[in-house]
N, C-alpha and C positions, 0 to 999 in steps of 0.2 A: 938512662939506657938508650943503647943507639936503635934508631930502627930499622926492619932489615928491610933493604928497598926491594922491590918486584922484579922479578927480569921478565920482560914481554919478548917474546920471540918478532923477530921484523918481520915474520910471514902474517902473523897475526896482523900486523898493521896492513900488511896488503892487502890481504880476502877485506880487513874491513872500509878500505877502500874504494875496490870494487863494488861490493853489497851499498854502500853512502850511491857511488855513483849509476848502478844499475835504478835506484828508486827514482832519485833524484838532477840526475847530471845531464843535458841535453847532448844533441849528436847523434847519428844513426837513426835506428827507427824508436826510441824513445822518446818521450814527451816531458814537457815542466810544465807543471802546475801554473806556473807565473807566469809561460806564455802562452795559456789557453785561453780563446773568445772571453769576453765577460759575458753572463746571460742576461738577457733585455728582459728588465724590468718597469713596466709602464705605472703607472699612476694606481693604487689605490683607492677604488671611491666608494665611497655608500650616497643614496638620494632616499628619501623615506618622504611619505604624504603621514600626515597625522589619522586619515583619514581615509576609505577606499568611496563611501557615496555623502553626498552633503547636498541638503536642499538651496533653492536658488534664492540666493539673500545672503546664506551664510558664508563664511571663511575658514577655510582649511592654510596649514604651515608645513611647506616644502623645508626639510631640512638634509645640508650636504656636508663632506667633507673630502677630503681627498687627500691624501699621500704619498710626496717626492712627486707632484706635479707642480708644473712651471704656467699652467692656464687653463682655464675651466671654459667653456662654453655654452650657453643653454641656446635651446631649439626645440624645435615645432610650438606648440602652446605657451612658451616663455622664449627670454630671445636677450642677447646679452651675455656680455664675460662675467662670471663668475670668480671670488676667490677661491681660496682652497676649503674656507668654513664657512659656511652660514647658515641665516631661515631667512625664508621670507613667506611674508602673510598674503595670500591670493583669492579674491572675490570672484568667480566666475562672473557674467553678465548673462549667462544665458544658458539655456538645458544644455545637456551634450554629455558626449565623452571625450575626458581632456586628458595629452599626452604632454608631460612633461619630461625630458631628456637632459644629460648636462652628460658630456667630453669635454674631458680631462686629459694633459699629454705633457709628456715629456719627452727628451733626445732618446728617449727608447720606446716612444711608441704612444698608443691613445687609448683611451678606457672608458666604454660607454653607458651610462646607468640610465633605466627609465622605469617610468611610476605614472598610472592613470587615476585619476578621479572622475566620477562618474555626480554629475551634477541631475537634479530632478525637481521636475515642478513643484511647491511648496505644498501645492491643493493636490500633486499626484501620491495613492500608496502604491501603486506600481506601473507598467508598462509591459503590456502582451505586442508580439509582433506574429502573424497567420503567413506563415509560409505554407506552399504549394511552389509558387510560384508567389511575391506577394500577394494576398488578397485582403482587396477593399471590400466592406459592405457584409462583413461576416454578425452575426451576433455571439458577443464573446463575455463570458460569464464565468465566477470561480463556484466553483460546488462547497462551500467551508462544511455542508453538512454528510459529503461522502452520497447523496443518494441519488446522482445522475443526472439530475437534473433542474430546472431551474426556478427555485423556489421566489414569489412574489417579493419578497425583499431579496431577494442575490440581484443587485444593479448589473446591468448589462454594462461595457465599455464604452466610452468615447471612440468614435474611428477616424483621423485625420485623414482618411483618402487617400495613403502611402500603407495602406497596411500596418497602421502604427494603430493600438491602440491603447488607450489610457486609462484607469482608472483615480476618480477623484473621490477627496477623502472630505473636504472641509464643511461640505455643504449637508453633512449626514448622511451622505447614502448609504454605508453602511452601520445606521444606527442599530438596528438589528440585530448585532452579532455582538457580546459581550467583546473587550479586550480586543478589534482587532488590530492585524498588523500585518508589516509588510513578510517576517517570516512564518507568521500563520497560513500567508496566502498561498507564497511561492511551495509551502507543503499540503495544497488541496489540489482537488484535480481541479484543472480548468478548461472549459468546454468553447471549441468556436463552431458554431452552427453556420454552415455556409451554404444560401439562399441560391434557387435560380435567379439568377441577375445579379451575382455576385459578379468582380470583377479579378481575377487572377490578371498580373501584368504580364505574365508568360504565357501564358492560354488562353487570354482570353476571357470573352464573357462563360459564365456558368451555366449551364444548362440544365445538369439534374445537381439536385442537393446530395450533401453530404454532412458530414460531421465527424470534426477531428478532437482529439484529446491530451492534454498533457497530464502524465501522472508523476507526480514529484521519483523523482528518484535520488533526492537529497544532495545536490549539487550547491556547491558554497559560491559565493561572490567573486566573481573573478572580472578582468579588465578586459576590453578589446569589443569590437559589435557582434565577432564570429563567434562568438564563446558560446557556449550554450546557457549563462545565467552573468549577463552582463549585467552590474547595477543592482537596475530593477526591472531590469529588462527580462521576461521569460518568451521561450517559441514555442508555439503551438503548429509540429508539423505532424506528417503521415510515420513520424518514426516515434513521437513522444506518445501515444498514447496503447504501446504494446504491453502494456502490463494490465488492461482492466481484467483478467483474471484473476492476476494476485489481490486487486482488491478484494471480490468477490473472495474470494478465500480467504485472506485477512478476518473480514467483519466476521465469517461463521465461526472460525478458529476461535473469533472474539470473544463469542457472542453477542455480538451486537448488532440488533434487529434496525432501529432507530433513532436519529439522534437532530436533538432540536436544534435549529435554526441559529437560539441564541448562544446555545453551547459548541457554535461550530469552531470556535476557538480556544476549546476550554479541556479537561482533561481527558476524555473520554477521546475524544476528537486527537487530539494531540496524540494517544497511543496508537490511535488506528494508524496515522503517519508514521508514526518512528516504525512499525513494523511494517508496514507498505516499502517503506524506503529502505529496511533491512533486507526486504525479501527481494525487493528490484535490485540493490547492490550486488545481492549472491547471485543472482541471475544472470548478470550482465558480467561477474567475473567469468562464470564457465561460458558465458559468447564471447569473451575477449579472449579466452584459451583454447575457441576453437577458430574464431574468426579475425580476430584481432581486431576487431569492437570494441570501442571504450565508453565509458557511459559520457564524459563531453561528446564522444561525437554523433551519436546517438538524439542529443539534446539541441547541438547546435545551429547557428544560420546554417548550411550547407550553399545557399546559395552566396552570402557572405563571402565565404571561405573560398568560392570556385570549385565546390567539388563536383563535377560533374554527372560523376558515376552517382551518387548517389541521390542528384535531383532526379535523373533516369527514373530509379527506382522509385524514389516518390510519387512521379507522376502516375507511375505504374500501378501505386498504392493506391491512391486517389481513386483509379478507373476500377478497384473492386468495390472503395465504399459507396461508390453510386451506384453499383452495383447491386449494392447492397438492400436498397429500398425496397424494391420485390418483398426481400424478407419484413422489412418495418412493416409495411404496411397489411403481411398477413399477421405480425403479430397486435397491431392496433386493429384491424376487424374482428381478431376474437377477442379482443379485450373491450369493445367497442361501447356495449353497457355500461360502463365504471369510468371508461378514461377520463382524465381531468381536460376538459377543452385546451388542444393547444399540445397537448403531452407527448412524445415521442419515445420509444422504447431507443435504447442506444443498440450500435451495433461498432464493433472495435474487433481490433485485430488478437488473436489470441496468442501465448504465449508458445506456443507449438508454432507460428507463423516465422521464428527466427531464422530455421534450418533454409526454412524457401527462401526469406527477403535477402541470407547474408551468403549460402552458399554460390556455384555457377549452374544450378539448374534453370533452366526454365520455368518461370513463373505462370503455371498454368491454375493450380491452385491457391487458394490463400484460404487459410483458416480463421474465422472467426465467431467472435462470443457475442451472443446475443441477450440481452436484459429489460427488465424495468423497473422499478420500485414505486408503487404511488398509493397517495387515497384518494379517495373520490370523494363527493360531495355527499353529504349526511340525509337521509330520508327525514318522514314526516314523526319518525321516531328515537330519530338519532342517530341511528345507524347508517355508518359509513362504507363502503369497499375500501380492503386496501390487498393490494397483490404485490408479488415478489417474484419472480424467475429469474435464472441465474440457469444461462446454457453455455456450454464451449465446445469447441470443436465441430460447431459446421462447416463446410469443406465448398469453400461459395468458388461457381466461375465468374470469370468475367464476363458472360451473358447474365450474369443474372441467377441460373438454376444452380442446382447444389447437388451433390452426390455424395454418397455415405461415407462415415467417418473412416471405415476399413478402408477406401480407396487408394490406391496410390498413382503418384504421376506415371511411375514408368508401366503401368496397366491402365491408363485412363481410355483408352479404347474399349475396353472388356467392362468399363463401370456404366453402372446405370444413372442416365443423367438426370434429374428431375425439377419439375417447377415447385417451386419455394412454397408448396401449399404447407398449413399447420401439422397435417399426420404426416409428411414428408419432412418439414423440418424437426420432429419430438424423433422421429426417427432414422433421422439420420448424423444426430448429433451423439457425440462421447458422450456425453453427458449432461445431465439437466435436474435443475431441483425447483418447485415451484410452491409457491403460498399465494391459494385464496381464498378470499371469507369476506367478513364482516365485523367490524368493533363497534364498540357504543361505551363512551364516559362517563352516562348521565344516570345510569340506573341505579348503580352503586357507588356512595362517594367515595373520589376516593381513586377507586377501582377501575379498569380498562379492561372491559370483557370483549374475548377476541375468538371468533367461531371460525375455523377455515380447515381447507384438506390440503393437507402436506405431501406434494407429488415428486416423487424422486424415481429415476432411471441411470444408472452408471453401465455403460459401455466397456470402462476403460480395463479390466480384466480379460486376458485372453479365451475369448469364446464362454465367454460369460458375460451374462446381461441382468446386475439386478435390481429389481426394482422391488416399492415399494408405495405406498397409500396410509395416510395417516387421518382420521377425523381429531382437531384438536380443538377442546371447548376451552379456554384459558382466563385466568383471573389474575392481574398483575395488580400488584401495589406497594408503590414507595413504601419505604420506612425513612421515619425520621434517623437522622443519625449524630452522635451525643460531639460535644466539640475540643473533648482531650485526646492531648497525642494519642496515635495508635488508632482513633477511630477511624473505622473505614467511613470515607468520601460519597459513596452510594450503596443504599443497603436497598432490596427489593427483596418481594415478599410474591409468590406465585404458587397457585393451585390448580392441578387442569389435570382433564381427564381426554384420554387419548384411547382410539382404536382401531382398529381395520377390518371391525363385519361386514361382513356384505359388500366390500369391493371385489371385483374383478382383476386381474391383469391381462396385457399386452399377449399375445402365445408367443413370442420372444425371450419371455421372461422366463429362465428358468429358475432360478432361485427366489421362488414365491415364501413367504413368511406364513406362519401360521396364523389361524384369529389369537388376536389378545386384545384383554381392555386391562388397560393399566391407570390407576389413581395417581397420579405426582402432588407432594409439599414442596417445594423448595424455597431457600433463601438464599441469597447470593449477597456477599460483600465485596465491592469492589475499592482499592488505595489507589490517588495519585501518585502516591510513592510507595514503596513494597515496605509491609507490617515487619513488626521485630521477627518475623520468621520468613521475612524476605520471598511474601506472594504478594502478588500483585490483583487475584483474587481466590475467593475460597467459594465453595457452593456446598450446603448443607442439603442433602437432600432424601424425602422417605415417599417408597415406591412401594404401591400393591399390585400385584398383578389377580386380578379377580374376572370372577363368570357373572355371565347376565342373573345368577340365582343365589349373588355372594349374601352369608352372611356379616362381613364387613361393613359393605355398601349395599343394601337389598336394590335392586331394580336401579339402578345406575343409570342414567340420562344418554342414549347411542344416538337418538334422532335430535341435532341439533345443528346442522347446516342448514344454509340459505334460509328459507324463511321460516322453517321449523325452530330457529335459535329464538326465536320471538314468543313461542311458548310456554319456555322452559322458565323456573321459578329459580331465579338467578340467587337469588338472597339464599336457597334451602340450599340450592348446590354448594353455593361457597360456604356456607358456616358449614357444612354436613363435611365436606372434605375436608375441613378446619382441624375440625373435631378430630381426625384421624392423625394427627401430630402426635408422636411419640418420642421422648428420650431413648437415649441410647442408656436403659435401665431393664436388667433382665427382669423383675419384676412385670415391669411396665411390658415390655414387648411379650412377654407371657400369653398377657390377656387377651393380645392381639390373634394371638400365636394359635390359639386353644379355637377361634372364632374362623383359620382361614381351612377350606375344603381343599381336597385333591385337586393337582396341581396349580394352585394360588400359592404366595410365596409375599413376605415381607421382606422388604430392604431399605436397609438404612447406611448411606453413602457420605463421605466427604471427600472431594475432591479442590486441590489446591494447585494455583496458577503460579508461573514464577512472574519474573519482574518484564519478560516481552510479552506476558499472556498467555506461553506455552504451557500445556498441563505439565505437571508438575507429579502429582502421586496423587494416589486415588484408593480406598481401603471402603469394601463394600460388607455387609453381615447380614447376612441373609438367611432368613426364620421359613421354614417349610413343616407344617407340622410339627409334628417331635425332632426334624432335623435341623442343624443350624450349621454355617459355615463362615471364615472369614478370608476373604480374598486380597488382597496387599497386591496394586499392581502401578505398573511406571507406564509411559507415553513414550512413543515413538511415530513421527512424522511419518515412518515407511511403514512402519506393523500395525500402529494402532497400540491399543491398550494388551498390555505382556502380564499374565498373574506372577507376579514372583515369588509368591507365598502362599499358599493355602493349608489352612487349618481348618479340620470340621471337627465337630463333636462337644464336646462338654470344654473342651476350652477355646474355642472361635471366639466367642464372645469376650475374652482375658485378650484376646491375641489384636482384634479391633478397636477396644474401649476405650484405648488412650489418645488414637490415633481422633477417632470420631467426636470426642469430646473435647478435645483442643480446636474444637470449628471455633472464629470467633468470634464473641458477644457482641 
């Protein structure tokens, strides 16, 4: 069969002429493909260090390559043509920081890679540098134990006279400290105490002392001198130590009172870090979104770097913390009985000080947090002092005097200025919480009996001021803890008996508490890693709240501060409160139950931590006579504790039991 051939029309062939040529055809204002520029294409490279810090002895391997280049080049710290592939093996001779470079190029252009290694003494674990201006002649210390200050084994630094300072590792200094190391260190605060007859290279000699602070804010290893964590290189200027409030809030959120010396590198230690350095990261995000602050710059040399504007400001800082002393030194004259020879309360910038240091107002004020933490030397009985304060928000001038935390710059005419006495500063601070007493180890094996008035004042609520006074006679002791997975890491065992007869408050104070004496059991478990139910810890805890005339506890122990604690029959109290340990067994709480008087009340509580230590959920059952209830409540940072559930009556007790009996063993 023939086939039938197509007829194309010949317009068809024209349009599709046209259409080839409109794409493709050069002429007029059209283009081809084939004679447009080529685009430049330059070389390809990669440089890599095997390595970012290496001690001095050892050897690190530069490795390169390159792609469509015709010649390599190295410079600065290496030097020489290069092929397109290699390694080479390089020994420093000497400390430093080394920049290695390699351009690469071709007839279309050059390509430049660089890579620093950061070399360090073999006997140094790190390297502090004291800006202000440099300064020689500072005393510069790391805290591994969080409590401010500088305990008998925390080695002070090397100072080369450049404001360099060094610490060395080989010779023992810090044997003291279980496991340490270079990233334990750079996540402790570290303190430079800077003397009269310090030498600043930019100001000069020193005149009044000061003291500045670095608080980690989790900055990784980077290259260059201006970085803010070069190496092992950390700075200690008037910018890095803006967050001791968050520590101070840290540790209480923690609960964590104390923490030894040897364990300043060990779990407990390590968590107070990651959540310091949590809290200063979100901090510094919402200063970068309003000021555009980053936490390197925050961290960094700034004098390195040339920033001008902001050594300004430093110096600026500088002139309130010497300022500052007025305040020191009224809080060491009331402390003046107890101080450990030599001890100095800290004083740092508060975290409320951001608005003034980063906005354009005029720095008339500066807010800061005032602290201590210490013991003292043990009497002919054992007994020790140990104190605690933790203030924020005094509102310091640059002369020295202070005025109330309500003040503002743009009314500081109309404020009332005042000298830095004791009832001037308790009062004119946001905020303040205090612990002091007396411990003794020796009575009880074992045991840490701890007698002190718990002093607390919050400002920070609108035209409310409340406070609060606590007598706390306290009984702590380890538990041992068992060595199969799941056991918790630290178990503690605590009995104490708390009250507020017979204080007075402040006539400020309008939200006064009523009396109460309350009995506490608790136990506490704490994980270095979060339990198969993903806390990090749990607190078991049974609370009475009783009258001086309870049949519970007859005649209850109230006189036991200062030297009346020396009285008391330490051995009755502890077994007698012992004794009042109850299951969560309706049975059991019964008998309790039948024994407690008008308005006295039993409770029995578990509360559970997640894995940064933030509460978690908390479910309390509480016995009042014939009535009983259970409360189911969650944690909130802004509210506090929220009931989300409540059940009374004959089924409370079904509605808690499961919850409180999974505390664990």
């Amino acid at each position: 069969m023939l086939k039938r051939s197509r007829f194309i029309p010949s317009n068809y062939f024209i349009a599709l002429m046209i259409l080839i040529c409109a794409a493709g055809c050069g002429g007029g204002g059209g283009s081809n493909s084939l004679d447009q520029t080529p685009i430049a294409r330059p070389p390809t490279v990669t440089l890599t260090s095997s390595t970012e810090v290496i001690e001095l002895g050892e050897s690190f391997t530069l490795n390169w390559s390159a792609v469509s280049s015709t010649s390599c080049q190295a410079s600065v710290d290496w030097d020489g043509n290069r092929g397109n592939s290699g390694a080479q093996s390089v020994s420093p001779s000497s400390v430093g920081t080394y920049r290695y470079v390699l351009t690469c190029s071709n007839s279309d252009g050059n390509t430049l890679k660089e890579v620093s290694v950061e070399v360090i003494d073999s006997d140094t674990l790190f390297r502090v540098k004291v800006i202000d201006g440099y300064i020689d002649g500072a005393n510069v210390f790391v805290d591994f134990n969080w409590n401010l200050r500088q305990d008998d084994d925390e080695p002070s630094a090397v100072n080369d006279g450049e404001g360099n300072y060094s610490f060395p590792k080989n010779g023992g200094e810090f044997s003291a400290i279980n496991d340490v190391s270079f990233e334990c260190a750079r996540n402790r605060i570290q303190v430079a105490e800077v003397p009269v007859g310090a030498v600043d290279q930019d100001r000069g000699i020193v005149e009044e002392a000061f003291t500045m602070f670095y608080v980690p804010g989790g900055l990784s290893l980077s290259s260059g001198n201006t970085e803010a964590l070069s190496g092992d290189m950390i700075n200690i200027s008037p910018f890095t130590g803006l967050f001791l409030d968050i520590v101070s809030e840290e540790k209480t959120r923690l609960g964590i009172e104390a923490i030894e010396l040897a364990d300043g590198c060990a779990s407990e230690a390590n968590l107070l870090a990651e959540n310091v350095i949590s809290s200063v990261k979100s901090f510094v995000q919402n200063l970068e979104s309003n000021y555009g602050i980053t936490l390197e710059e925050l961290y960094e040399d700034y004098l390195a770097s040339d920033n001008a504007q902001r050594a300004t400001k430093a110096e600026k800082i500088v002139n309130f913390l010497k300022a500052a002393d007025g305040v020191k030194q009224t809080i060491i004259t009331r402390h003046s009985n107890n101080l450990p020879d030599g001890y100095s309360p800290y004083v740092g910038l508060s975290k409320s000080a951001f608005d003034r240091l980063f906005s354009d107002q005029e720095l008339k004020i500066l807010e800061v947090s005032v602290g201590l933490y210490f013991d003292g030397a043990p009497d002919a009985e054992s007994w020790y002092p140990s104190e605690t304060l933790q203030a924020t928000e005094l509102k310091l001038l640059e002369s020295g005097q202070i005025v109330d935390f309500s003040c503002s710059t743009d009314d500081l005419e109309s404020c009332s200025v005042l000298n830095p006495d004791y009832e001037n500063i308790v009062n004119s601070l946001k905020s303040y919480v205090s612990y002091s007493g007396f411990k003794n180890e020796t009575i009880l094996p074992g045991i840490t009996i701890t007698s002190q008035i718990r002093e607390e004042i919050d400002s920070s609520a609108l035209d409310s001021v409340r406070c609060d006074s606590t007598a706390q006679l306290i009984y702590d002791e380890p538990l041992a803890v068992c060595e199969a997975i799941g056991c918790p890491s630290k178990a503690e065992y605590q009995v104490q008996i708390n009250h507020n007869i017979g204080f007075s408050y402040p006539d400020r104070c309008d939200q006064i508490n009523e009396s109460f004496l309350y009995a506490f059991i608790d136990e506490k478990h704490s994980w270095a890693q979060p339990n198969a139910d993903e806390n990090s810890r749990e607190i078991l805890s049974i609370q009475y709240s009783l009258s001086l005339d309870s049949d519970v506890y007859p005649s209850p122990p109230v006189d036991f501060l200062g030297s009346d604690v020396k009285e008391i029959d330490h051995q009755n109290v502890y077994e007698f409160i012992k004794s009042l340990f109850v299951e969560m067994d309706e049975a059991a709480i019964a008998v309790y139950a039948l024994l407690l008087k008008e308005n006295e009340f039993l409770n029995l509580a578990r509360t559970t931590f997640d894995e940064s230590g933030s509460e978690k959920a908390r479910f309390d059952y509480i016995v009042s006579g014939d009535a009983s209830s259970c409360r189911e409540q969650t944690w909130d940072s802004e509210e506090g504790w929220t009931v989300e559930q409540l059940t009374e009556g004959a089924t409370a007790f079904a509605a808690c039991a499961e919850f409180i009996k999974g505390f664990s063993p």
